[in-house]
Every structure is written in C-alpha cells, then in structure tokens.
N, C-alpha and C positions, 0 to 999 in steps of 0.2 A: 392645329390652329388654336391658339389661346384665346380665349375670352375674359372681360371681367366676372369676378364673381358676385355674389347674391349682395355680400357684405359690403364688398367695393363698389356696389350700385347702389346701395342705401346709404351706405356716407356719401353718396354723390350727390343725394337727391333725388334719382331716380325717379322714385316712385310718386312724387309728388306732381298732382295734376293740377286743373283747373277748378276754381269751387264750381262745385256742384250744378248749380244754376247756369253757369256756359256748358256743362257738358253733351258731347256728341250721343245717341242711343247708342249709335252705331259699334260704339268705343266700349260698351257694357261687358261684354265678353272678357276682356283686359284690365275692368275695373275689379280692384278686390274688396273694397270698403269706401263709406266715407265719413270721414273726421272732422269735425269742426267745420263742416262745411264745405268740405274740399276734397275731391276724390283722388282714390289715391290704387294708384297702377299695380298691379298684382307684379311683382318681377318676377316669379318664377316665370311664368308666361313672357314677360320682357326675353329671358334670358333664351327662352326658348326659339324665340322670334328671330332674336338678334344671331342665334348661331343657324340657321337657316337663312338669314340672308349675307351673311360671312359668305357661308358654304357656294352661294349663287352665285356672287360676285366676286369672289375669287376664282369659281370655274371657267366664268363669264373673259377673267382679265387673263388667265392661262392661254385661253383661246386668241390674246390678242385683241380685246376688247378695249374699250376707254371706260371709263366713270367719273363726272363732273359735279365735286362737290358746291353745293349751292345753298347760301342763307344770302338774307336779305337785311337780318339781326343785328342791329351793331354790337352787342355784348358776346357774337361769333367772328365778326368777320376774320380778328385774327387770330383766332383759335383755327378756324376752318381752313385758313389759308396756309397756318404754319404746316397743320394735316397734308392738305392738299401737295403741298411743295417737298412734303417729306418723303411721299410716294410716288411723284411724279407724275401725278395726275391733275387734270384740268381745274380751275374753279369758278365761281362767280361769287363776290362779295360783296354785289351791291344790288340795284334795286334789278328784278331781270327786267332786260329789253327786251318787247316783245318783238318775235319774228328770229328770233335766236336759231328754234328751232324750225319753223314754218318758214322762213327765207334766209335761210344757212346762209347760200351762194350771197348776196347779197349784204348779209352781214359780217363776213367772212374779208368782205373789201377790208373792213375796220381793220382787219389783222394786217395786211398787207401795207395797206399804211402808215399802219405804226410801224410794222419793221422797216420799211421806210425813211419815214422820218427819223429813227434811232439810228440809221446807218448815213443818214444824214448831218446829225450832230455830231457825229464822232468821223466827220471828212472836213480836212484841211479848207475846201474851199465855203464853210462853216462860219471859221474862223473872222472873212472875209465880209461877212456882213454887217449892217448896223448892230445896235443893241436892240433896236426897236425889233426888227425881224428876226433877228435870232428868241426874243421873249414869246414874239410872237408863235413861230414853233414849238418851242420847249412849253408852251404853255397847249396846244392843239395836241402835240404829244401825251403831255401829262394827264390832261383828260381823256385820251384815248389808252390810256397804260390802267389808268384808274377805272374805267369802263369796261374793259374788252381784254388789260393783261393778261389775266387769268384763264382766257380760251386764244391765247395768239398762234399758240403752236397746230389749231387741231386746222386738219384740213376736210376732214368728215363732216356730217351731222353725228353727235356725241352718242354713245350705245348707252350710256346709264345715267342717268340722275340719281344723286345723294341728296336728296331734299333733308333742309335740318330744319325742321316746323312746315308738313306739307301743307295747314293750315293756312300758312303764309305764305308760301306759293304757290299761289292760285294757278297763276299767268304761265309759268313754268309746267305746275302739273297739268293743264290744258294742255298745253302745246306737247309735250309729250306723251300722252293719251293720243292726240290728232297724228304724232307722226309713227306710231310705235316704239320707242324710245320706252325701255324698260325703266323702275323706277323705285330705288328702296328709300324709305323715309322714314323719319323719326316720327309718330302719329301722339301727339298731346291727347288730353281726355276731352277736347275739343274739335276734335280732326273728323273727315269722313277717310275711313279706310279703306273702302270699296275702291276698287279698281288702281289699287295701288300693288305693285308685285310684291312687294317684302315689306309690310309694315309693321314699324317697332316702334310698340309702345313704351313712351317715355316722355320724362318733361322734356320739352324743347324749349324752356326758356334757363333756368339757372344755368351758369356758366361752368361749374363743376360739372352737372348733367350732361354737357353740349360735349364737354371736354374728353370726358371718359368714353362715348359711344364715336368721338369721331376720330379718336387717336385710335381703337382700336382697330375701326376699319380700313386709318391710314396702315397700319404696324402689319394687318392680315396682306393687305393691296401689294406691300414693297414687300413678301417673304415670297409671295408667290410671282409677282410681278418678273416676265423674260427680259435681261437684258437686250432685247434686239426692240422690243414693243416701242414704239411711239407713239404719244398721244394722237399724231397724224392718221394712224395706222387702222 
C-alpha cells in the first residue's frame, strides 16, 4: 500500500494548522511547534496515522464494507467527489442532512425517487408533456441528484465515514457515534479527536492538503476494492 511521503505532505501543506489561539489541547500530542502564531502538525506522526488508517479501511472494504466520503467545504467538494467516484465509493458534498444516518430507511426514499424521476426523463411518454412540467421535474430532480446523488446507490446505513474536517462535521460525526458507524477523519489543530477511530492529523482546509490525503485513500480503496462489492452491499 503506498503512501504519500514526509516531502510530498510538506509541499502539500500538510503540516500547516490553525493559529494557535483556535487550537484543540486535545490535538497537542500531533502538534510539533508553533510559528508565527500558527501551529503546525508534526507529520511524521500525520504519516503514521494515516497508514494505520489505510491499513483499517482497506481491511474494512476487503471484507465488503462501504466508506462515505463527506465534506461540507466548498474548496473539496470536487476534489472529494472526483476521489469518491474514482473508487466507487459513496459521497456527500454538501451540507449533511441530518437523519442521514439515524433515519436511513426514510431518507433512503430520496434515493428511490430520484432514480425514479431519472428513469422518468429518459421515457417516451416524457416527451409528451408541457415544458412547464417537464422543468418542473428536471428541476425536483436536480435538487435531489445534487442532495442525495452521491449516496443513491447505497441501500444500507453506510459502514464508514471519511470526514474531511471532523471539525465541520458535527452533525455527521454525531450521528455516527449514535449509530456505530466507524469513522476516519482528517483532524485540523482544531478538532476534538477523541472518539474518532482513525484520526489523521492534517490541515483540512488548503486544497493541495485535502487533495493529497483523499486521493490517496481513493487510489488504496480501488486496489484493494472486490469487483463483486457494491456500495449497496
């Protein structure tokens, strides 16, 4: 399993945290200095992290697991979506809805609808209606493709969260703490990391940063990844 290196995560950014004055205690341990005011992430320790939670989630998705990458960031969303879509894994790129995980079944309608509707638009008798109703769906559609595309396929409650800034997803890392729902995240020098399973320190805001730690976990996900697995599965 490859990893980035020490070098390739300091031209990334990596190591660059939150100033000082936002900082978590809890995050100290991962802190290696601070500079001008701004703490700054020990990588060797990053690096350490991050191959231990490779190592988890890859064993995890052997087994026929899922993992659902999730930011809320718009300077990831499609970073994280290209990721997600590379490996064939679920995503969420916009703000989470709560009950995601706490009322699957229920939220799960959304799936169903939308493929629905899409198999809707692409039937002859489509064709056959006003313009006002046809905007009308392709408009109910689109917010629901833009919402909910990214989990359409799964028919589970999802096994893993990819949190990219657990900080920012509050609503998310609740809800998966409440249902057991394992959970690797990127932890900023801002984060609480307790109770997180795999937390890897690193900025979760620069785009380089985001870029580097979620391609890799797309690139480990698709080598190991069984072609029979479904997101459904």
């Amino acid at each position: 399993m490859e990893t980035s290196t020490l070098r390739e995560m300091l031209a990334a950014g990596v190591h660059f945290g939150h100033k000082r004055a936002r900082w978590n205690p809890k995050m100290e341990e991962y802190i290696f200095a601070t500079k001008n005011g701004v703490s700054i992430i020990n990588l060797e320790k990053t690096k350490v992290m991050l191959e231990k939670a490779l190592q988890a989630v890859t064993d995890e998705i052997k087994a026929g697991k899922n993992v659902v990458f999730v930011t809320s960031k718009r300077q990831a969303r499609e970073i994280v979506k290209t990721a997600a879509q590379s490996c064939g894994m679920p995503y969420v790129v916009e703000k989470w809805r709560g009950g995601t995980l706490t009322n699957f079944e229920i939220i799960s309608k959304n799936f169903k609808t939308l493929k629905t509707l899409k198999e809707h638009i692409t039937a002859p008798e489509f064709q056959k209606l006003s313009k006002i109703e046809q905007n009308k769906i392709k408009e109910k559609m689109e917010k629901l493709e833009r919402i909910f595309g990214g989990l359409s396929n799964l028919k589970k409650r999802p096994d893993i969260l990819f949190l990219i800034g657990s900080h920012d997803e509050q609503i998310a890392l609740k809800e998966a703490k409440n249902q057991g729902v394992k959970i690797v995240a990127l932890t900023d020098t801002n984060a609480d990391p307790v109770g997180i399973d795999w937390p890897i320190p690193a900025n979760d805001d620069a785009t380089k940063s985001i870029k580097i730690m979620v391609d890799t976990f797309a690139k480990a996900i698709a080598e190991v990844k069984p072609a029979s697995v479904e997101t459904e599965k």
